[in-house]
Backbone as JSON, one array per atom type, in Angstrom:
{
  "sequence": "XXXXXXXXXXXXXXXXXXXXXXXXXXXXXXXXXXXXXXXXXXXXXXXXXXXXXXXXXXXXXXXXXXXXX",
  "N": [[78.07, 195.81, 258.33], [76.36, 194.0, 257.65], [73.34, 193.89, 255.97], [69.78, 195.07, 255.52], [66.93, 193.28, 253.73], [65.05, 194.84, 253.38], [66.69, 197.17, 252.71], [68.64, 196.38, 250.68], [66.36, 195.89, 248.67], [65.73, 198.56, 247.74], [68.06, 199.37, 246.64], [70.4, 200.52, 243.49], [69.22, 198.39, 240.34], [72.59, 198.52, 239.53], [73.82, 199.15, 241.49], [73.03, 197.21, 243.51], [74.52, 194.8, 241.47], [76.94, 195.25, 242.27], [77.12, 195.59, 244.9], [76.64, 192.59, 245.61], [79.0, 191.52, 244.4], [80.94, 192.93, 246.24], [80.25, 191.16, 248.19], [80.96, 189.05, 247.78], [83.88, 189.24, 247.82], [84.73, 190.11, 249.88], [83.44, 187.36, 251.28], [85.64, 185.21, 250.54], [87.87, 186.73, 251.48], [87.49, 186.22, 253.8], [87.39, 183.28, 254.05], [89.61, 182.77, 253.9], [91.22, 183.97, 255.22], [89.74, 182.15, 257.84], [90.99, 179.66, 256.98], [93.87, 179.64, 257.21], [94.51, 180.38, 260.04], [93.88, 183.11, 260.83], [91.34, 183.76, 261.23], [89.63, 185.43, 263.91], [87.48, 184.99, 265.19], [84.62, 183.31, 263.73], [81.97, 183.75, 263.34], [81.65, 186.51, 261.93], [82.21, 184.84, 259.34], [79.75, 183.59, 258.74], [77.85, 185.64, 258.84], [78.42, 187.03, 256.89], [77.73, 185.23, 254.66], [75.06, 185.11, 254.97], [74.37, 187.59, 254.35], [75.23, 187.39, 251.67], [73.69, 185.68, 250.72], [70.79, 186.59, 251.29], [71.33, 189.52, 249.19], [71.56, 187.96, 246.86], [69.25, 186.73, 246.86], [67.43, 189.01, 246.22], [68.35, 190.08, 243.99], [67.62, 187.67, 242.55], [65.13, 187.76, 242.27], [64.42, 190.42, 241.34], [65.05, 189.86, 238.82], [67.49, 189.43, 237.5], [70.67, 187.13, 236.97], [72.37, 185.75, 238.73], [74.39, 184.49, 238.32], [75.88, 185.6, 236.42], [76.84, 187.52, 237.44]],
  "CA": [[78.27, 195.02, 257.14], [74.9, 193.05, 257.34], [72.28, 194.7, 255.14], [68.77, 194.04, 255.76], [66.45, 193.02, 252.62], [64.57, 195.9, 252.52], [68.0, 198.0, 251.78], [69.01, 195.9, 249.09], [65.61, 196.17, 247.78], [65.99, 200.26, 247.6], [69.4, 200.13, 245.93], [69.59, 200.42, 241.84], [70.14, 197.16, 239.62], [74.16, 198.55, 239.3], [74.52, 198.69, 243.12], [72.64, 195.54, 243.21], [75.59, 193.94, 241.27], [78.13, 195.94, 242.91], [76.94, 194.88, 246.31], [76.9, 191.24, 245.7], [80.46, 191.74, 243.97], [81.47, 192.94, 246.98], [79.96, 190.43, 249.56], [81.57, 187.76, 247.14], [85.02, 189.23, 247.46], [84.34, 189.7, 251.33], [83.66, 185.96, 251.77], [86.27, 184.77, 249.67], [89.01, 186.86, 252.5], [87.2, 185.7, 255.16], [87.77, 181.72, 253.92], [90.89, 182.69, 253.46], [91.59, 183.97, 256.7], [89.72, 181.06, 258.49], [92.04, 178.6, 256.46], [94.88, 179.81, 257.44], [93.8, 180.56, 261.07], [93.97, 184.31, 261.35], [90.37, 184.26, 261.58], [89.36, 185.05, 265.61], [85.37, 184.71, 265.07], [83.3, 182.85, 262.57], [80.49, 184.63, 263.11], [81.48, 187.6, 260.96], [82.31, 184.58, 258.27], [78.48, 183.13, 258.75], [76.84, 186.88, 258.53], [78.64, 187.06, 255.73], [77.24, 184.38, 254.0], [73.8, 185.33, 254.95], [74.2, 188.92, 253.48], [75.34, 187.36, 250.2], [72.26, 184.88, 250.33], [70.07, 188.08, 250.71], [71.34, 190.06, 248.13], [71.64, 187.33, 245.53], [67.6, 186.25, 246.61], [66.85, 190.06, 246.12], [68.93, 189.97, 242.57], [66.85, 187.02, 241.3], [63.35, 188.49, 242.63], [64.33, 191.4, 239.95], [64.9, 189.02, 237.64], [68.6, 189.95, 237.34], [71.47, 186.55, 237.12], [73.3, 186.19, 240.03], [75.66, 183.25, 237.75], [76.49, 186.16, 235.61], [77.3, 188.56, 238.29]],
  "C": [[76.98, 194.33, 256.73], [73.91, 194.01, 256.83], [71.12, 193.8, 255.16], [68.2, 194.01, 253.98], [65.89, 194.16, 252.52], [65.76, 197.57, 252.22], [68.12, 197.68, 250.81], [67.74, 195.9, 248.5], [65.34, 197.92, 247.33], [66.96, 200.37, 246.84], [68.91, 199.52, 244.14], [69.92, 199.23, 241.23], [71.93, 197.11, 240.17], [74.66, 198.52, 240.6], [74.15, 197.57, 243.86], [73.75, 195.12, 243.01], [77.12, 194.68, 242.32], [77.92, 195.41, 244.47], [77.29, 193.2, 246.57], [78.72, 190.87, 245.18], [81.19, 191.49, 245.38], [81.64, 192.02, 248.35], [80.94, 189.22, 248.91], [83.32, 187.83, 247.6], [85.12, 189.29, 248.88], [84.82, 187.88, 252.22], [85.13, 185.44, 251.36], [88.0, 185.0, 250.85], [88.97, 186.41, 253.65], [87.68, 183.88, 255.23], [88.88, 181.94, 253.64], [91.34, 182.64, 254.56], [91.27, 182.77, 257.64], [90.7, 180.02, 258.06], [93.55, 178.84, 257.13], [95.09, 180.64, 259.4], [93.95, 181.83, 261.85], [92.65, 184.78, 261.44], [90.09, 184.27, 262.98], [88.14, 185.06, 265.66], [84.75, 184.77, 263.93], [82.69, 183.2, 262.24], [80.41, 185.55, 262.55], [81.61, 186.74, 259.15], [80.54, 184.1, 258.08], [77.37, 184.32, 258.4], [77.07, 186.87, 257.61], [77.84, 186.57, 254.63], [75.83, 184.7, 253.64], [73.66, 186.71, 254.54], [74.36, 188.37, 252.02], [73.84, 187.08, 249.76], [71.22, 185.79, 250.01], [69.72, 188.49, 250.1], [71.06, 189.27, 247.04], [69.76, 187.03, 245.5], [67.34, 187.72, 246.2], [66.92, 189.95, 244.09], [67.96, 188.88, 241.48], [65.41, 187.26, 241.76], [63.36, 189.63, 241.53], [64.23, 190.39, 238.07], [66.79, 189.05, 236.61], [69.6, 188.18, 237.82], [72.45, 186.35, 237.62], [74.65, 185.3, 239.48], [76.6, 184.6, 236.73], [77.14, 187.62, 236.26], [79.03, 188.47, 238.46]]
}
């Protein structure tokens, strides 16, 4: 699941947004799951996080709006 930076700097704008899409919708089950305490290790919600961070720093190094993603 963790993608390093120089992947996401290889993929095209559209898988750019499509990637961050997906890390967004990712986190989003994972805080869900921790809330409700069917998460059994954090640490896939914390990678998480740090793949979005990643992608979204890659996204505004293009020059591409990660608010409008």
């Amino acid at each position: 699941m963790t993608t390093t930076a120089k992947e996401l700097r290889d993929l095209s704008p559209e898988e750019l947004v499509e990637h961050v899409k997906t890390a967004r919708k990712g986190i989003f089950g994972l805080r869900f799951q921790h809330a409700t305490g069917e998460l059994e290790s954090t640490a896939g919600l914390r990678a998480a996080k740090r793949d979005l961070a990643r992608a979204l720093t890659v996204a505004r190094e293009r020059g591409i709006d990660p608010d409008r993603i």
